[in-house]
C-alpha positions in Angstrom: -20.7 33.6 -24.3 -20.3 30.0 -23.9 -18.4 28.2 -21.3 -16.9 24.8 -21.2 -17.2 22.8 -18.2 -13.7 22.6 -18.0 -13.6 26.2 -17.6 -16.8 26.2 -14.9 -14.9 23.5 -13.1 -11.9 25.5 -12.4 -14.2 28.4 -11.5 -15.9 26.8 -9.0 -12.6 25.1 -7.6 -11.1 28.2 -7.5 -14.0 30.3 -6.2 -14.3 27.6 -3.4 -10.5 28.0 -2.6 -11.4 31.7 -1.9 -14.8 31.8 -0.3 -13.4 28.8 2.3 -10.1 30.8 3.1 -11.4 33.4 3.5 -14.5 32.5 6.1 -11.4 30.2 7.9 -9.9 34.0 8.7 -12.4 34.9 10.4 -13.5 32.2 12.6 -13.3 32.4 15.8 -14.3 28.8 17.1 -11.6 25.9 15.9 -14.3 23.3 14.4 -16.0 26.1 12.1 -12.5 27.3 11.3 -11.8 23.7 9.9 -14.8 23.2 8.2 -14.8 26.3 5.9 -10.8 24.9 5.4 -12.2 22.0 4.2 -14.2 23.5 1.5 -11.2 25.3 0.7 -9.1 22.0 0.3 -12.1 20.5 -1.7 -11.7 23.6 -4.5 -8.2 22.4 -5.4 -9.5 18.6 -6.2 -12.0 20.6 -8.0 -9.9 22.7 -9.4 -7.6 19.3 -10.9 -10.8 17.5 -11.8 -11.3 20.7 -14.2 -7.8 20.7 -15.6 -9.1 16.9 -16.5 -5.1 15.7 -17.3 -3.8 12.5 -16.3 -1.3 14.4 -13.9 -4.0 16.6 -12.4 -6.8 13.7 -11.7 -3.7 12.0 -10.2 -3.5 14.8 -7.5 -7.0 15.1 -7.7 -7.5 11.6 -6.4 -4.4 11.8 -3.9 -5.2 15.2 -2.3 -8.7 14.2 -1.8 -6.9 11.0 0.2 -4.7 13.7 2.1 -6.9 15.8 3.0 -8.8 13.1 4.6 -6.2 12.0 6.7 -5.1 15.9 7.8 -8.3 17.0 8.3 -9.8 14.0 10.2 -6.3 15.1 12.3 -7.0 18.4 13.0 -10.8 17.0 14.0 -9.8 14.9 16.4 -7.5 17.0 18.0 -10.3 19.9 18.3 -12.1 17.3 19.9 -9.2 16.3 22.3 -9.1 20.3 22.8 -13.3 20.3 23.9 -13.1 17.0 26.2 -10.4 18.6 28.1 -11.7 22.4 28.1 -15.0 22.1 26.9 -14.7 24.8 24.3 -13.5 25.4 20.9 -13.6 28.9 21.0 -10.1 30.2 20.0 -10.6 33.3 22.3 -11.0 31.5 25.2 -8.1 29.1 24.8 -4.4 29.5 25.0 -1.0 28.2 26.4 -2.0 23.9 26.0 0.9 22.9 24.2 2.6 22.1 27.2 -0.4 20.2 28.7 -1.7 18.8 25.5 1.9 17.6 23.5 0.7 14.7 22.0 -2.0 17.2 20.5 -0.5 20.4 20.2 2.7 18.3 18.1 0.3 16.2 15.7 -1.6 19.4 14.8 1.3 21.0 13.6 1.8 18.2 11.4 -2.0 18.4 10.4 -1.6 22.4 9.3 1.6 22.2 7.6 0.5 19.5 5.5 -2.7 20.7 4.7 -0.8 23.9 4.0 1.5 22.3 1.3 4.3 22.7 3.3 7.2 19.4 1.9 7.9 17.1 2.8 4.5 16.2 3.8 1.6 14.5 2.3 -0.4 17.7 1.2 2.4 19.0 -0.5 2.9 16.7 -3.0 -0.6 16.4 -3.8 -1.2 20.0 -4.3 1.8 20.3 -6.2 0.6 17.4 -9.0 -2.4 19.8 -8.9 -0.5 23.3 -9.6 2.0 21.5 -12.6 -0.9 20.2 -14.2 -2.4 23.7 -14.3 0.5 24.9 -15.5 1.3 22.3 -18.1 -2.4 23.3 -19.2 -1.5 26.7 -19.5 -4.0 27.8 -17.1 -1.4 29.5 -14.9 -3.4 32.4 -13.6 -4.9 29.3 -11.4 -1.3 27.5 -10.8 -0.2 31.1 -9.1 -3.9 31.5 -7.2 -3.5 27.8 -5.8 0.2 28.8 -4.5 -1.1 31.8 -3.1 -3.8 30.7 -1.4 -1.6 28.0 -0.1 0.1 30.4 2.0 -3.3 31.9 3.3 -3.9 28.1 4.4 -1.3 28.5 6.5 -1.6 31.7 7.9 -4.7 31.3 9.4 -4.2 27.7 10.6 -1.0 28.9 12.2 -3.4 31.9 13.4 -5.1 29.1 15.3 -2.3 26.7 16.6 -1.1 29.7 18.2 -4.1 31.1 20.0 -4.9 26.9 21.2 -1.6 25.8 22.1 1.0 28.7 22.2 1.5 31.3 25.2 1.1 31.3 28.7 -1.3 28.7 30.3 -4.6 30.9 30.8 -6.0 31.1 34.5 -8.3 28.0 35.0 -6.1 25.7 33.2 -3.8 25.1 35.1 -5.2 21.4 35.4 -5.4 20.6 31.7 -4.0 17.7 30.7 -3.5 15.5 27.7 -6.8 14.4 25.7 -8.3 10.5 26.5 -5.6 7.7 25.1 -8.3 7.1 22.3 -7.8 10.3 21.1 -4.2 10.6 21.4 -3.9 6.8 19.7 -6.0 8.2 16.6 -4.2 11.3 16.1 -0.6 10.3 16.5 -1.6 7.8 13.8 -2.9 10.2 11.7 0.0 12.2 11.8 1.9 9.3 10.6 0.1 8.6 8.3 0.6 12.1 6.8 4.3 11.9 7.4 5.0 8.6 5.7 2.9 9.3 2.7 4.9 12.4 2.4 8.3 10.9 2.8 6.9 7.9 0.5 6.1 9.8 -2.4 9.1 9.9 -4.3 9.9 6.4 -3.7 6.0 5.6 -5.3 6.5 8.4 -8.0 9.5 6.8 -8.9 8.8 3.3 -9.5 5.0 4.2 -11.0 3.6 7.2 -11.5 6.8 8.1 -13.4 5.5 5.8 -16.1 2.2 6.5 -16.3 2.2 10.5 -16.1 6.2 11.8 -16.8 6.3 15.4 -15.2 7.9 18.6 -16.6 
């Protein structure tokens, strides 16, 4: 039978969506956790570009924007994590929030918006993405990209807890927060992700309004 490749596109963007959560689950080092996440992300610009509306290559271009700001985010601050314990192995971390809150506060900003979660950055992206799909009656893949939205933030909440939350373990008792470099590039990050969030509605409002009128 034949298949468009409109209909291969959204496929593969959702197939990627899947395959990425679910290898994130089961990570246990942080890095590899965010890299099969960002394959995951990549499927919903994927999953827009196959859509192929004005609304959807809109989100298309603005998540793949966001998720380079969240995810560089949650990079660097696994890298603040490894200068200062020199691991990213989940299992072996636990309790820096308190030594680490420059890190452990931006990386909640980082998950939530690369979990969709409003007001920030992500979420308005993804959801351009999920109304286009929706406006293009291809809603099996609107409900599959709220869904796995919620996975997203399962298992990166998984691993803000098992980095920053609990009891300090024994040994690091002497952590402290990551080089000013790092701190400096993530706290920017983060507001970068905040203010494009908050922004939005002012930029939907005075332009994209015109251009692409929602639902």
């Amino acid at each position: 039978m034949f298949v468009s490749f409109s209909e291969a596109m959204l496929f593969i963007g959702m197939l990627s969506i899947i395959v990425g959560a679910i290898a994130a689950i089961v990570q246990t080092d942080m890095k590899r956790l965010l890299a099969w996440s960002s394959i995951s992300q990549v499927g919903y610009i994927v999953l827009a570009l196959g859509c192929g509306t004005p609304l959807a290559l809109i989100g298309a271009v603005f998540h793949l924007f966001n998720h380079a700001i969240f995810k560089s985010l949650l990079f660097v601050n696994s890298a603040a994590v490894e200068q200062q314990r020199k691991t990213t192995d989940m299992e072996q971390l636990g309790g820096l929030g308190g030594r680490m809150p420059y890190t452990a506060t931006t990386s909640v900003v980082g998950l939530l918006s690369a979990a969709g979660v409003p007001p920030l950055s992500g979420f308005w992206s993804k959801l351009l993405i999920v109304l286009a799909l929706w406006q293009a009656d291809h809603r099996i893949y609107a409900v599959l990209a709220v869904l796995l939205s919620v996975v997203t933030l399962g298992y990166l909440l998984i691993m803000q807890r098992k980095v920053f939350f609990g009891k300090v373990r024994e040994g690091f008792e002497d952590a402290r927060e990551a080089s000013p470099g790092l701190v400096l590039a993530s706290v920017i990050l983060a507001a970068v992700t905040v203010g494009a969030g908050v922004l939005f509605p002012l930029l939907h409002n005075t332009f994209l309004l015109r251009v692409v009128p929602w639902p």
